[in-house]
N, C-alpha and C positions, 0 to 999 in steps of 0.2 A: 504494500500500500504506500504511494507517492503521499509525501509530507507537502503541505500547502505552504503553509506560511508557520511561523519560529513564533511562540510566545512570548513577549515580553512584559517585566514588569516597569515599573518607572518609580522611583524611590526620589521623596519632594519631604521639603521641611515647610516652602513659605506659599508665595502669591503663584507658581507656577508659571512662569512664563517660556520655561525650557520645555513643562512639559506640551504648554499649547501649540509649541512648534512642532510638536510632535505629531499631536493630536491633529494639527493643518496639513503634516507632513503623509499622513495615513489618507486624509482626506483626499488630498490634491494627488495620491498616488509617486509621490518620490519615494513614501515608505510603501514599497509594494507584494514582500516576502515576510514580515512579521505584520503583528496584529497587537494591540497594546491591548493586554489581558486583564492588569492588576494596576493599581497605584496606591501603593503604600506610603504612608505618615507618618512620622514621628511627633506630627504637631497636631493635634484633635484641630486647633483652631485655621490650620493651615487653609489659606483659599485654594489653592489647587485641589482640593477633596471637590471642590464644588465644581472647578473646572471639568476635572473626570467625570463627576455624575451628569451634568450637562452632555456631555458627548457619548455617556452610556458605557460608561465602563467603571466595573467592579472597583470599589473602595474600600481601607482596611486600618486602622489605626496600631501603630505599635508605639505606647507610649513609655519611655528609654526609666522616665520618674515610677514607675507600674513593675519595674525588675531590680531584683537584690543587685545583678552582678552584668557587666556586659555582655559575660558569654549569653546570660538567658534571653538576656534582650534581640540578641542574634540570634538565637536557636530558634523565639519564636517568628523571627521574620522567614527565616529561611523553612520554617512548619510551612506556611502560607504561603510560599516560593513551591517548596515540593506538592502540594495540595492541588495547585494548578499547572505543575508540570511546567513552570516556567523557561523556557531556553536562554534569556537574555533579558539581564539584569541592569538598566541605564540608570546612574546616579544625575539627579536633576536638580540639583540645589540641595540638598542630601545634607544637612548640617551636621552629621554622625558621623566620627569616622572609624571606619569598621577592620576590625581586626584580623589578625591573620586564619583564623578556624575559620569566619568568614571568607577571605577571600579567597581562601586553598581548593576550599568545597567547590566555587565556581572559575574554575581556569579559563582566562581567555571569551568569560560569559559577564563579564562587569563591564562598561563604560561611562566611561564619565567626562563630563565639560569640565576645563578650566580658563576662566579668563584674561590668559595669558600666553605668548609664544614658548613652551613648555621647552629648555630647561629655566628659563627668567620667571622671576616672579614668582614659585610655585612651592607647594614643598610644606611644612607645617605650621600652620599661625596665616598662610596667605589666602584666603576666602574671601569674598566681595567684595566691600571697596576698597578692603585692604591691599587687593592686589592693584588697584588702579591708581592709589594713592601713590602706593611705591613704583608705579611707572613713570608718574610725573615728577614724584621728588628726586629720579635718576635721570632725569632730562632723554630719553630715549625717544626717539624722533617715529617709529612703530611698536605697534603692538598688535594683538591679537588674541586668538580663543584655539584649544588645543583638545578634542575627544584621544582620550587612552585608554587603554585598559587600566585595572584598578588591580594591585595587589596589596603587597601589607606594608608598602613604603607609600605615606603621601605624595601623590603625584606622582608616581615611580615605574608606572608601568608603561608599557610601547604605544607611544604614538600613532595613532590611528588618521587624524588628520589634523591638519590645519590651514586658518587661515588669517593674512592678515590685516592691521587696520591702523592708518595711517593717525598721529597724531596732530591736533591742531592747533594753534594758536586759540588762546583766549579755553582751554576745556579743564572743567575742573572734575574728579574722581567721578560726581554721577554723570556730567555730559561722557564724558569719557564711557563709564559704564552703560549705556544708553546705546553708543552707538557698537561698541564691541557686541552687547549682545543682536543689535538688528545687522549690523556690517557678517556676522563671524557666527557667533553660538548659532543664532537661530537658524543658519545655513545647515552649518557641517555636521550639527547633532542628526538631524534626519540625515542623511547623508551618509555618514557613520553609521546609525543604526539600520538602514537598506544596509549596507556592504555587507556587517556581520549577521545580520540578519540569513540574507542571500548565499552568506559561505554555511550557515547551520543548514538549512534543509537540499542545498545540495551534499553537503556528507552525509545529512538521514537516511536519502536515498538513493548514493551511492551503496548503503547497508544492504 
């Protein structure tokens, strides 16, 4: 039996705007071999809960304050991952950062945006506008937005794509942030997640 399309989940802490690219992305047919299955929370209040359920896709709250320890925190997302046979895991604003039990279990099945030309700017402590701050406080004339895989080093895993975006005169960390996410994220994350997507269900069935 020929595999269709690769399940993915989308893992969101705030307002969801990586994941609506997603969700445009599936629409508009750039994401044409996966199917977004699940969108998991760590934030009960998080607006992306309500993004998903508008476009009709299953919602789940794992809230991090609800677990003694982080392994269980992780144990129970990854319940809810195996429940639905997930294939592909995209970190979307993801304000957790998730350990190595977690990301050993999924080789090569995590992605994640950073908003930054990935080795610059990346790496532990650098998350929203902290990275955009430290672009303009280093005078660096580009920048950009970086999907990789996710293992147990922040920011540490292979390069999946990039792209980049030119800096301007007169931008301060949100302009800056603003335009990295419409110039860059919101591209290459559908983008990235077609590609791997497209490489799981040709190995399925290759089987």
């Amino acid at each position: 039996m020929s595999t269709d399309k690769a399940k993915i989940a989308v893992l969101v802490s705030g307002g969801g705007t990586n994941l609506q690219a997603l969700i445009d992305g599936q629409k508009s047919g750039i994401i044409a071999s996966g199917d977004i299955s699940l969108v998991i929370s760590n934030n009960p209040d998080a607006y992306a809960l309500e993004r998903a359920k508008a476009a009709g896709i299953a919602t789940a709250v794992v809230n991090k304050k609800d677990f003694a320890t982080s392994f269980d925190f992780e144990e129970a997302i990854k319940k809810l991952l195996n429940e639905r046979a997930i294939d592909i895991i995209v970190l979307a604003g993801f304000m957790c950062i998730l350990g190595e039990n977690f990301t050993k279990a999924y080789p090569r099945r995590i992605i994640n945006v950073h908003p930054s030309l990935i080795p610059s700017f990346c790496g532990k402590g650098f998350y929203g506008l902290r990275v955009h701050e430290a672009a303009l406080a280093y005078g660096v004339k580009v920048t950009g937005a970086t999907v990789h895989f996710v293992n147990e080093i922040p920011d540490g895993g292979e390069i999946i794509m990039q792209r980049a975006v030119e800096i301007e005169d007169g931008d301060t960390p949100e302009i800056l942030q603003r335009r990295v996410m419409e110039q860059a994220e919101w591209k290459i994350l559908p983008l990235s997640v077609e590609k791997i997507c497209g490489e799981i269900v040709r190995s399925k069935n290759a089987k």
